[in-house]
MARTORKOL-5189 format. One record per atom (N, C-alpha, C): x, y, z; atom name; residue in one letter. Coordinates in pm, whole numbers, plus 50000, padded with zeros to 5 digits. Example, Ala and Ser with C-alpha at 12.3 -4.5 7.8 and 13.67 -1.06 7.14 Angstrom:
MARTORKOL-5189
51319;49431;50780;N;A .
51230;49550;50780;CA;A .
51320;49670;50780;C;A .
51285;49775;50708;N;S .
51367;49894;50714;CA;S .
51290;50003;50787;C;S .
END
This chain:
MARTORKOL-5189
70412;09105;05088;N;X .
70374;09226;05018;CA;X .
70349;09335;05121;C;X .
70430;09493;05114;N;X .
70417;09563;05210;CA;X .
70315;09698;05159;C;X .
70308;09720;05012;N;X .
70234;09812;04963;CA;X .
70209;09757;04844;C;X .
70113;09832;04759;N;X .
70022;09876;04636;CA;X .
69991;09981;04592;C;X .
70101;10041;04513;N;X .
70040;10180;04455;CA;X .
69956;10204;04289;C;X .
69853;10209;04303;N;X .
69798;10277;04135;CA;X .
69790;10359;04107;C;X .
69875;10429;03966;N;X .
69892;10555;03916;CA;X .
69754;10584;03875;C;X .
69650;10668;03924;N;X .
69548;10722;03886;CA;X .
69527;10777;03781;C;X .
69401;10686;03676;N;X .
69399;10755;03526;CA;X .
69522;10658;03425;C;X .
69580;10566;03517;N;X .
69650;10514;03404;CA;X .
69683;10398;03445;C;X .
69764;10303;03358;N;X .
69747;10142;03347;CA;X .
69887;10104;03436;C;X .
69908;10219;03557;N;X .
70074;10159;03636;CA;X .
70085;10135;03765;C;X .
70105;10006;03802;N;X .
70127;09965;03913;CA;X .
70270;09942;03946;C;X .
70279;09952;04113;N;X .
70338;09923;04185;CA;X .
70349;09878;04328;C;X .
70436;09757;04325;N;X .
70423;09679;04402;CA;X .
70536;09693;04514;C;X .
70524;09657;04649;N;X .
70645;09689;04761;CA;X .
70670;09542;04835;C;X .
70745;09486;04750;N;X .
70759;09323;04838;CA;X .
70931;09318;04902;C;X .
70928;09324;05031;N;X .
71025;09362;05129;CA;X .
71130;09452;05090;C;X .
71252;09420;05027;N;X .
71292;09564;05026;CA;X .
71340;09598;04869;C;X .
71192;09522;04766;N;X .
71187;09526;04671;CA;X .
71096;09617;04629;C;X .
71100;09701;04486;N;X .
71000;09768;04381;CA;X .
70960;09707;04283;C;X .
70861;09654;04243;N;X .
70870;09588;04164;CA;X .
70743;09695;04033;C;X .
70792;09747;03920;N;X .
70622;09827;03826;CA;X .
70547;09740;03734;C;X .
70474;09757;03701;N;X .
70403;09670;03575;CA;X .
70308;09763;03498;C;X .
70342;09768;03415;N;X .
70229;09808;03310;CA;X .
70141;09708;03273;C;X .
70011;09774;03280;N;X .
69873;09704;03234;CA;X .
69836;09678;03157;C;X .
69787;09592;03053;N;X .
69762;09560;02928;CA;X .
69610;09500;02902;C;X .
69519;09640;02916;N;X .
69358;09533;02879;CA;X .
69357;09466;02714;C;X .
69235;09370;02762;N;X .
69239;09270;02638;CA;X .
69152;09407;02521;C;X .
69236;09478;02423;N;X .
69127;09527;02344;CA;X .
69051;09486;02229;C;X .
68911;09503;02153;N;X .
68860;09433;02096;CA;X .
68915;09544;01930;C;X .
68963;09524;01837;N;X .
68984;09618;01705;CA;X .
69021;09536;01639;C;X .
68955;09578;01491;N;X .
68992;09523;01380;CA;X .
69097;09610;01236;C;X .
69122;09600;01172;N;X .
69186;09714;01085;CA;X .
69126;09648;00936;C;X .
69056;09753;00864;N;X .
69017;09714;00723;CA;X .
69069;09809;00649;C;X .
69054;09812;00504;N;X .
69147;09873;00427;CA;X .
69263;10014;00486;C;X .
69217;10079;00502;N;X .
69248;10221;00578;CA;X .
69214;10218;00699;C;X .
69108;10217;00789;N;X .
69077;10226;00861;CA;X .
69088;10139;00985;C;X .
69096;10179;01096;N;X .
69131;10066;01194;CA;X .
69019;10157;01314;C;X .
68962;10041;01346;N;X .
68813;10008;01417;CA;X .
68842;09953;01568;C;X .
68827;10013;01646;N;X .
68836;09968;01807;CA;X .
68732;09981;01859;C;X .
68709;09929;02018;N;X .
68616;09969;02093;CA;X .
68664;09999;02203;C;X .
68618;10086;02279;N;X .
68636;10073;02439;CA;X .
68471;10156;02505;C;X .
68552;10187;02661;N;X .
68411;10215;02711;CA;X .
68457;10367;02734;C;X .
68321;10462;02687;N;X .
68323;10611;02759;CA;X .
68288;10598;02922;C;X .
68402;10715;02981;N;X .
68447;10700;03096;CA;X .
68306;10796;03170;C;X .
68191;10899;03097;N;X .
68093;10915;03190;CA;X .
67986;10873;03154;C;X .
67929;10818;03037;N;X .
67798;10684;03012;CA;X .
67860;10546;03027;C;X .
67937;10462;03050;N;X .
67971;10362;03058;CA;X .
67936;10283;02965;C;X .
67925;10341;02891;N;X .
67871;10252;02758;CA;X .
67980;10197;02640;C;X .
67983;10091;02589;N;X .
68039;10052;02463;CA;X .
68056;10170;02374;C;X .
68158;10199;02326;N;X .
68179;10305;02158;CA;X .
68277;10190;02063;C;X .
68147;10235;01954;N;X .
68319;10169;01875;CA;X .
68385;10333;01776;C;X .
68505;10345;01777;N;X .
68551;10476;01727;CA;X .
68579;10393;01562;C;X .
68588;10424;01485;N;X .
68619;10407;01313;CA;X .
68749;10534;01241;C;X .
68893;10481;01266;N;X .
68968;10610;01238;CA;X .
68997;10595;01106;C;X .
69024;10675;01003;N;X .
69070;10663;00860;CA;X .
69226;10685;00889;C;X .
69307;10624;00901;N;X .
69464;10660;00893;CA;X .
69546;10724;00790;C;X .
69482;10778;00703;N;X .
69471;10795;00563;CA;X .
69439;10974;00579;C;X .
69375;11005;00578;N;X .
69275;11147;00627;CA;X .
69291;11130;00805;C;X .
69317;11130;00869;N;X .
69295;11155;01012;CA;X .
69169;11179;01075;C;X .
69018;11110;00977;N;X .
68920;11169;01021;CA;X .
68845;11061;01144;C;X .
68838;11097;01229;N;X .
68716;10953;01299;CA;X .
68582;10955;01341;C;X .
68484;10836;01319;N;X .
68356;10868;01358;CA;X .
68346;10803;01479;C;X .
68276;10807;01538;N;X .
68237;10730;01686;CA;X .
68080;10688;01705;C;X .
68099;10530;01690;N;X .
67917;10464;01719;CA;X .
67896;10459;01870;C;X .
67793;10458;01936;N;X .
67792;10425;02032;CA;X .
67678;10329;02008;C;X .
67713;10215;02100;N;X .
67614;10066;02096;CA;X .
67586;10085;02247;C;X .
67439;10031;02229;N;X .
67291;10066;02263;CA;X .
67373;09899;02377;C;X .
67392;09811;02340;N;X .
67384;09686;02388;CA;X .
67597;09629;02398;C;X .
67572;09574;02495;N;X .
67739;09501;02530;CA;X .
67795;09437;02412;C;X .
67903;09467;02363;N;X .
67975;09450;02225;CA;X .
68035;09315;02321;C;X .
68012;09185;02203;N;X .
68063;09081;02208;CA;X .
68203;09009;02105;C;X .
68221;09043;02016;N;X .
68336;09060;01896;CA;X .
68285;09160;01782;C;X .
68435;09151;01785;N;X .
68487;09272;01646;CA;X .
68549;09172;01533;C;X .
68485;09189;01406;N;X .
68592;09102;01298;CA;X .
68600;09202;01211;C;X .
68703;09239;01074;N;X .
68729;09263;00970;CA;X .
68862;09198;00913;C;X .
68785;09266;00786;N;X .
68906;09207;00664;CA;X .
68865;09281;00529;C;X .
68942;09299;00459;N;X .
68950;09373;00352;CA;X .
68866;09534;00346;C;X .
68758;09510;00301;N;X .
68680;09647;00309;CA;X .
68559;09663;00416;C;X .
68553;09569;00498;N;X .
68424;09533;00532;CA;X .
68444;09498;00710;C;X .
68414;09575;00806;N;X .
68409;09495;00952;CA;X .
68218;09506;00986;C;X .
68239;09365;01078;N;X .
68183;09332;01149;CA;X .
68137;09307;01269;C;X .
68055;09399;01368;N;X .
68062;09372;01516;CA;X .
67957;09290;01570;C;X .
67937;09216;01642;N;X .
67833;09117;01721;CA;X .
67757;09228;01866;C;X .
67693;09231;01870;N;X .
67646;09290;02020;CA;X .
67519;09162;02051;C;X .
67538;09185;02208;N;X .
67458;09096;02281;CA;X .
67322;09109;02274;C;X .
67252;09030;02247;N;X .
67095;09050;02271;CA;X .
66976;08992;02364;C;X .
66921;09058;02442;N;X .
66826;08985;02514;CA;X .
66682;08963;02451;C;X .
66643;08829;02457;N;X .
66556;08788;02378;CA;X .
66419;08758;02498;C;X .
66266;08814;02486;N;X .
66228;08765;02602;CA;X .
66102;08693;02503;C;X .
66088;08584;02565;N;X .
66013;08489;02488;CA;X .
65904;08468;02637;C;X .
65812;08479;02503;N;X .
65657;08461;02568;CA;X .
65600;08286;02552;C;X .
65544;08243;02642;N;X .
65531;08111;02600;CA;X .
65411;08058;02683;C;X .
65309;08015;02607;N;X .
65189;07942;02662;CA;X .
65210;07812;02647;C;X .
65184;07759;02793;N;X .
65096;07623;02779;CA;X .
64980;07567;02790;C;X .
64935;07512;02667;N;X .
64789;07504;02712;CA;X .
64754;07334;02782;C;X .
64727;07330;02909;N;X .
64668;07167;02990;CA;X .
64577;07122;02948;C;X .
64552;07028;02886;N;X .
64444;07003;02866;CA;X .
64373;06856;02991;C;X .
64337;06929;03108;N;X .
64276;06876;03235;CA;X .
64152;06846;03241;C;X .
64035;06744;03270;N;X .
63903;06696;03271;CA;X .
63833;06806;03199;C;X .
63847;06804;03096;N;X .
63763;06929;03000;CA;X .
63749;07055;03048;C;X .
63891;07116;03081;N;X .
63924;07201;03108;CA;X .
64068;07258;03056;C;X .
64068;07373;03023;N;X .
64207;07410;02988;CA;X .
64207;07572;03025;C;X .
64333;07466;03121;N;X .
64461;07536;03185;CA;X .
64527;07614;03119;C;X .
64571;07749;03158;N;X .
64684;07820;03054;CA;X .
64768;07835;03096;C;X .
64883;07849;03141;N;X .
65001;07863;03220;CA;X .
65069;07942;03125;C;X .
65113;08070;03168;N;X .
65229;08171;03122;CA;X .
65353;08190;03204;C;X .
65453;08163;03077;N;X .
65567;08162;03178;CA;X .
65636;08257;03073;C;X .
65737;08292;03153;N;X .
65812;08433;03073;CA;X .
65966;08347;03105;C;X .
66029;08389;03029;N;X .
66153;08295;02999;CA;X .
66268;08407;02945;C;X .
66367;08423;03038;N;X .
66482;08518;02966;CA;X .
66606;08415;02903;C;X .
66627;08442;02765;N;X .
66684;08375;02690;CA;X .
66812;08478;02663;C;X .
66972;08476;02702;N;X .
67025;08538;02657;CA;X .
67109;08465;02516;C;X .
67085;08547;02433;N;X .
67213;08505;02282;CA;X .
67251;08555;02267;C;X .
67369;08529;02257;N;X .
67511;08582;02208;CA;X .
67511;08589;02084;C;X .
67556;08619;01989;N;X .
67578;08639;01843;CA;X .
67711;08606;01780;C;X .
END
């Protein structure tokens, strides 16, 4: 391999293997569903870095745009109705109580539990 070029702002590479060119177009995995009219994607805004999911009506040309608070884990729909999962961090509080020569021990431990949905 003698070079690597990336078209800036867009999904095209190119590769220089001896006295070859070789391009490729990029293909991210995207997460969208399509329900009656409407077809539902997500991606990330390029200056909060955050999850959006956009909602377009193909029908009317109108679209809304959610933005999620938390990392989008799946997208489902079907008929009239979608569904998105986002990640949640759960922080669980948890005592133990010892019960030592007539004494009790309390021990707090803090525990990060991630679930997925």
């Amino acid at each position: 391999m003698a070079a690597l070029s990336w078209e800036g702002g867009s999904l095209r590479v190119a590769l220089a293997v001896d006295s070859y060119i070789y391009f490729a177009n990029l293909r991210p995995d995207y997460r969208w569903g399509y329900l009656g009219d409407t077809l539902v994607y997500a991606f990330t805004t390029t200056e909060r870095h955050e999850t959006a999911l956009l909602f377009w009506d193909t029908k009317t040309d109108e679209k809304n745009t959610k933005m999620l608070s938390k990392p989008l884990v799946s997208i489902a729909a079907a008929a009239d109705y979608c569904a998105y999962a986002t990640q949640v961090f759960i922080y669980l509080y948890i005592c133990i109580c010892i019960y030592y020569i007539h004494i009790y021990i309390y021990i707090y431990i803090y525990i990060y539990i991630y679930i997925y949905i």
